[in-house]
C-alpha positions in Angstrom: 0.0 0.0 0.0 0.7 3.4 -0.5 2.3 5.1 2.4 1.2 9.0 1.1 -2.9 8.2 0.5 -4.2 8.2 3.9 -7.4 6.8 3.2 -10.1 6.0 0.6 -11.7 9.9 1.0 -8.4 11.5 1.0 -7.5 9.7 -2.2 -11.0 10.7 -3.8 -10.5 14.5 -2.8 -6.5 14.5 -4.3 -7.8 12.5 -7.3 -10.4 15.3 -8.2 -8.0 17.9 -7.8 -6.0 16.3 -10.2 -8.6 16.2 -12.8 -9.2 19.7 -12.3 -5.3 20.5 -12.7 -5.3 18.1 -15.7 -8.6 19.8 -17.3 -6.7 23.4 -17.0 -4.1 22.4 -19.5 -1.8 24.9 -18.1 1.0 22.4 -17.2 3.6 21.2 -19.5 4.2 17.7 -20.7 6.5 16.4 -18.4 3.9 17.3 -15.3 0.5 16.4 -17.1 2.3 12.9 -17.6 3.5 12.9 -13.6 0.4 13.7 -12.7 -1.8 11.6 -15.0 0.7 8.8 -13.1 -0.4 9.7 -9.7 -4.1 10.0 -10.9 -3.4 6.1 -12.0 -2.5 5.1 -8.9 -5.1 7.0 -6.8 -8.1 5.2 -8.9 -6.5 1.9 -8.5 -6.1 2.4 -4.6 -10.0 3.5 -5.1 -10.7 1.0 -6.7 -9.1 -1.5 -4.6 -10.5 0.0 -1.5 -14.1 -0.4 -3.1 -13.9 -4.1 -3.9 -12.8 -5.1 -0.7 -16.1 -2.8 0.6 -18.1 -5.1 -1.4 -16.6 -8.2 -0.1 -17.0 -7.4 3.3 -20.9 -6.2 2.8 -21.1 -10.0 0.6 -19.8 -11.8 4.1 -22.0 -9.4 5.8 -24.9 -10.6 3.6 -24.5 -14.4 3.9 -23.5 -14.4 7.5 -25.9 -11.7 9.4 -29.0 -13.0 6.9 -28.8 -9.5 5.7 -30.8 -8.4 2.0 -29.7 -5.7 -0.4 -31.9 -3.1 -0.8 -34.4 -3.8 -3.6 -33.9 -1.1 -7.0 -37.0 0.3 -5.9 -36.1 1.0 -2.3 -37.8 4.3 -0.9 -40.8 3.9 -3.0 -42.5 2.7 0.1 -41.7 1.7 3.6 -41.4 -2.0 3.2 -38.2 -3.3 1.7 -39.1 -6.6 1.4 -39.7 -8.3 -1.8 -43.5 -8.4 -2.5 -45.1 -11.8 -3.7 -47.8 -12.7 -6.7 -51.6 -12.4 -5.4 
């Protein structure tokens, strides 16, 4: 792991401030290519970070008998799955 991303939020906040450096096109080659590198790494650390969030909700799931929410949760109060008839 990378010893200069703090965490997952951190990483997010100096990603987008990248882009936005990036996006001005002020920079010259040489930094636009240094920081396209760092942006690299950032989203992969993201990314990382986010898959092992999923696996942990997945364990989560099977262990604690726990449901993901249905695509239509907040249409009404009852998150369970509603039957035929």
């Amino acid at each position: 792991m990378d010893d200069t991303i703090k965490d997952f939020e951190a990483a997010i906040a100096e990603l987008e401030a990248l882009v936005k450096k990036l996006e001005e096109g002020d920079l010259p080659l040489e930094a636009s290519l240094k920081l396209y590198e760092r942006g690299v790494h950032l989203s992969r650390f993201c990314h990382s970070r986010l898959e092992d969030a999923e696996r942990r909700i997945e364990l989560l799931n099977e262990r604690g008998e726990l449901r993901p929410a249905p695509s239509t949760f907040g249409d009404d109060d009852d998150p369970r799955p509603r039957g035929k008839g």
